[in-house]
C-alpha positions as CSV (number, residue, x, y, z in Angstrom):
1,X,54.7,-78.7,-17.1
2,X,55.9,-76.1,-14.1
3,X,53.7,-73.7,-15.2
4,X,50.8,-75.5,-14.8
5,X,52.1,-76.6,-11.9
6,X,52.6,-73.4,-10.8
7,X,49.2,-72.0,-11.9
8,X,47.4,-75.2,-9.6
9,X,49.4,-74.4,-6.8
10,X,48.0,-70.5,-6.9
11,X,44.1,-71.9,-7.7
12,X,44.2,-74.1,-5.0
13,X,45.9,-71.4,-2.6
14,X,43.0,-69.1,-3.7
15,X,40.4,-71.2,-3.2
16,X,41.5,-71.8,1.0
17,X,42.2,-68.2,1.0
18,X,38.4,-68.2,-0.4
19,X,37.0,-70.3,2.4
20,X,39.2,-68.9,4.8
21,X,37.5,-65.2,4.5
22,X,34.1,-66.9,4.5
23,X,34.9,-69.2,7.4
24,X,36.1,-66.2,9.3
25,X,33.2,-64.0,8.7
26,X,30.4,-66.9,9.4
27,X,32.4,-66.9,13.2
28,X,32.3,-62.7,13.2
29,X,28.5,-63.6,12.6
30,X,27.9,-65.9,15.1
31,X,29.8,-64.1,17.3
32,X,28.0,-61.1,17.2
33,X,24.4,-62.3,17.7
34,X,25.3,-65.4,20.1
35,X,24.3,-63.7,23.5
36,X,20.7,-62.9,21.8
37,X,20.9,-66.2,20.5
38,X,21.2,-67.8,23.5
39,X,18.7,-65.9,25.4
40,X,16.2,-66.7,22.7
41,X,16.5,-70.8,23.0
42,X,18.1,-71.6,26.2
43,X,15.5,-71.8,29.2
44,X,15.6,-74.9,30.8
45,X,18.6,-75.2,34.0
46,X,19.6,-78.9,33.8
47,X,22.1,-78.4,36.3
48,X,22.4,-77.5,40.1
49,X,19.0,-79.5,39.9
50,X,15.6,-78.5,41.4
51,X,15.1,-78.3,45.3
52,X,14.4,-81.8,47.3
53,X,10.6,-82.6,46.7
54,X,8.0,-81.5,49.2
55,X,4.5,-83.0,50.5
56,X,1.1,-82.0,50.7
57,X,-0.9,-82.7,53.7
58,X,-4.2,-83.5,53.9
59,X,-5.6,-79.8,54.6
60,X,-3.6,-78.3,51.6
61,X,0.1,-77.3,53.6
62,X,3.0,-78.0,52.2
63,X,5.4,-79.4,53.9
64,X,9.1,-79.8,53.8
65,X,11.8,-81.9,54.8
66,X,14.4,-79.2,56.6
67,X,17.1,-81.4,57.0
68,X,16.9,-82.1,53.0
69,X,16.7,-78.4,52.3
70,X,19.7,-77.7,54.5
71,X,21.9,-79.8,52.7
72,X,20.2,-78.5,49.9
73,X,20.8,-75.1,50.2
74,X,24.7,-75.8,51.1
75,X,24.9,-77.6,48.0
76,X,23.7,-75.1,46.0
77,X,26.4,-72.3,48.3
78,X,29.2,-73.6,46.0
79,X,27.9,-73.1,43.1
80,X,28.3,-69.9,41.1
81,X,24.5,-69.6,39.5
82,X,25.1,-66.2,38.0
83,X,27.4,-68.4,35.2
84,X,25.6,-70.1,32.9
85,X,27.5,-73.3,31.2
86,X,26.9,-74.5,27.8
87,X,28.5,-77.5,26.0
88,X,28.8,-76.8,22.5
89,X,29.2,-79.7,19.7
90,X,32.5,-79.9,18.4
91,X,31.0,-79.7,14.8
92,X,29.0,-77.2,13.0
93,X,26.3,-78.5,11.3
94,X,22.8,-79.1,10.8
95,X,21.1,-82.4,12.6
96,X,17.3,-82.0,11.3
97,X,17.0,-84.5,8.5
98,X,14.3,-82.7,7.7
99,X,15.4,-79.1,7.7
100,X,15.3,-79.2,3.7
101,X,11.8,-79.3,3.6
102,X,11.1,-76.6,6.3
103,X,12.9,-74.2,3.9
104,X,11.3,-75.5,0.8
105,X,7.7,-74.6,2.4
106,X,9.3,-71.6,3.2
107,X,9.8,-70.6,-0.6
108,X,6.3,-70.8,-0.1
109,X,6.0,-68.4,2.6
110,X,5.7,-64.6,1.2
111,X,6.7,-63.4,4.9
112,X,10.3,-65.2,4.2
113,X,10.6,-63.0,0.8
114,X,13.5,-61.6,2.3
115,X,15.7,-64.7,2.9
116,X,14.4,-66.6,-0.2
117,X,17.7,-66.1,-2.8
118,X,19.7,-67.6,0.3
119,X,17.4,-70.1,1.2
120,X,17.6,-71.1,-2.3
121,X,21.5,-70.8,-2.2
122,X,21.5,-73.4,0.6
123,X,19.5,-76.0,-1.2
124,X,22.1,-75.6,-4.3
125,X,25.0,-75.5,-2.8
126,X,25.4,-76.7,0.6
127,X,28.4,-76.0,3.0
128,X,30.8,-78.9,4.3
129,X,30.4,-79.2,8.4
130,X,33.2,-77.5,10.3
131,X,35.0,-77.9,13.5
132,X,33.6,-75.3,15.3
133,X,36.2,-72.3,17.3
134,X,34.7,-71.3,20.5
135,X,37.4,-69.2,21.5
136,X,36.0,-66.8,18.5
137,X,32.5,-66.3,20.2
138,X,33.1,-63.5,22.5
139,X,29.7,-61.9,22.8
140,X,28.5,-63.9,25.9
141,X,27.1,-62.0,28.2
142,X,26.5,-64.2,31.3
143,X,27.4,-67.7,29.5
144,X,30.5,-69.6,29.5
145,X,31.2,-72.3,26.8
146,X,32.8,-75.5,26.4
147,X,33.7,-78.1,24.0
148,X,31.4,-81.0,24.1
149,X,34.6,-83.4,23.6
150,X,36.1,-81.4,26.7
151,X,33.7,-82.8,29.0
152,X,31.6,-86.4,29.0
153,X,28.5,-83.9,28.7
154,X,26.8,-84.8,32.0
155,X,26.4,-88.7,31.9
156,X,22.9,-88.6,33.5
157,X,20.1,-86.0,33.4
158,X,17.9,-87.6,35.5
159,X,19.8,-86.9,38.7
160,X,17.9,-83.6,39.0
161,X,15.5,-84.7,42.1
162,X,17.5,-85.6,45.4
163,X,16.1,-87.4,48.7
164,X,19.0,-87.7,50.6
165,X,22.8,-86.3,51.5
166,X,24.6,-88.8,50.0
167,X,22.7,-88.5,46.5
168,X,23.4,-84.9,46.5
169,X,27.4,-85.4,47.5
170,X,27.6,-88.1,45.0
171,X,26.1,-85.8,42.2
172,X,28.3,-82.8,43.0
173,X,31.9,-85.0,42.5
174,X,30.1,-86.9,39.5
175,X,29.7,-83.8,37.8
176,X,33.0,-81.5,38.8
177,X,30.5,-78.4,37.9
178,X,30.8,-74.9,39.7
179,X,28.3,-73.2,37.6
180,X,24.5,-73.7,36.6
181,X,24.4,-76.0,33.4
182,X,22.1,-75.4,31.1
183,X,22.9,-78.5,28.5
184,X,24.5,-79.1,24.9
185,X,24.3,-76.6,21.9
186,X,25.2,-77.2,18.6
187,X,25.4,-74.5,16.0
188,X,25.2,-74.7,12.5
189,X,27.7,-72.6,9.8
190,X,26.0,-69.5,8.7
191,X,24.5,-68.9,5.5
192,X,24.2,-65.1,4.4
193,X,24.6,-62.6,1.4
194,X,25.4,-58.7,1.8
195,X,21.9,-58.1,4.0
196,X,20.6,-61.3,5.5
197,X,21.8,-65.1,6.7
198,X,20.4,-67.8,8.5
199,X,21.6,-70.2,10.6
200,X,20.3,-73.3,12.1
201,X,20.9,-74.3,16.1
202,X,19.8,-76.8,18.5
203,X,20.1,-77.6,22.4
204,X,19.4,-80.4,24.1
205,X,18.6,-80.0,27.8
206,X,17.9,-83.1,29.2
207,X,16.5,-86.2,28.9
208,X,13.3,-85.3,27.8
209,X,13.5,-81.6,26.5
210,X,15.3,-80.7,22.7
211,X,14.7,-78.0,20.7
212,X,15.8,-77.4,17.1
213,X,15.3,-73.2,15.7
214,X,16.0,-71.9,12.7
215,X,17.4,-68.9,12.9
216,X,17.2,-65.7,10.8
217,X,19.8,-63.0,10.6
218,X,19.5,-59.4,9.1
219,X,22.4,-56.8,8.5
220,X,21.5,-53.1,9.9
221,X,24.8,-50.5,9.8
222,X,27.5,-53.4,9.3
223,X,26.5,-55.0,11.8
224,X,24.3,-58.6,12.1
225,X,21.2,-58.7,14.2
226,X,18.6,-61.4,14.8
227,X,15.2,-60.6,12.5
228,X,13.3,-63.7,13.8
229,X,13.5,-67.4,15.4
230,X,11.2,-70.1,14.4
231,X,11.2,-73.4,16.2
232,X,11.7,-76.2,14.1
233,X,11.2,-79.3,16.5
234,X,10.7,-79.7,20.0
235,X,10.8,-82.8,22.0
């Protein structure tokens, strides 16, 4: 009875050891290709919002409010806009319900030869969701990251347009932010054999603007690259 005991306790030790390696080399992954990844899907500045609206007069001119710009323009004097802020889901997984189908018409698709056997190893086996670590992503070039759960991601996108002082004072202590925000990301785990992966991501950047990409990964010298990104949804 206390050798099979035993024998479970060194299976099951093996098996975490298992995930463990592969858990730690799908965050060396993302980690390497996360500043290319952002720079492929991230475009839309949610946050400090746009400038106060102008007019048109009747002969063509714009025209704008000064007083509105020069708050404005203070406004936007505390804020570091070189910094770019993402919040990222606390959980890694994949939120199109109809992602299965995008890779089974892929199977389809001769210019996906490459990543077939692990598209096909995705729709046999697929891998539990994950709390995600964002102190592993490293790679980030001008973007900073945050935990969704850290912060109430902002509670309305719709404050974007100002048309007076107060609207603009009341934003900037609603928010706490000292960088430009450019909405929430959530990441998926990484599927990949010894020369290509794929992962699947998508960010949500205000009230009217999501995107979903699926995203393909190669391996050139040791060392993971992005081969391709193909939107998925947009909304």
């Amino acid at each position: 009875m206390k050798q099979y005991i035993y024998f479970l306790l060194i299976v099951l030790i093996n098996i975490q050891c298992s995930f463990d390696n592969e858990f730690d080399n799908e965050s060396k992954i993302t980690n390497q290709i996360f500043k290319d990844l952002a720079d492929s899907i991230v475009f839309l500045r949610i946050f400090p919002p746009i400038p106060p609206p102008s007019k048109i007069n009747e002969n063509g001119h714009i025209l704008f409010d000064s007083a509105l710009l020069k708050d404005y323009n203070e406004y936007i004097s505390k804020i570091d806009t070189s910094i770019h802020l993402l919040s990222v889901f606390d959980t890694l997984q994949i939120e199109d319900n109809t992602f299965d189908e995008s890779i089974i018409g892929r199977l389809k698709d001769s210019t996906f030869v490459n990543y077939w056997d692990i598209f096909n190893s995705y729709l046999k086996k697929k891998k539990s969701n994950q709390l995600i670590d964002i102190s592993k992503i490293c790679n980030l070039g001008q973007y900073r990251l945050e935990k969704c759960s850290d912060r109430n991601v902002i509670q309305n996108f719709k404050k974007r347009i100002f048309t007076n002082k107060r609207k603009i004072e009341q934003y900037y202590k609603d928010t706490n932010l000292k960088t430009s925000y450019y909405g929430l990301l959530t990441l998926s785990r990484v599927y990949f054999n010894d020369k290509y992966g794929f992962l699947v991501c998508s960010i949500f950047g205000g009230t009217d603007i999501y995107s979903s990409h699926l995203v393909l990964i190669k391996k050139i010298n040791n060392k993971w690259f992005i081969d391709r990104v193909d939107r998925l949804i947009i909304a």
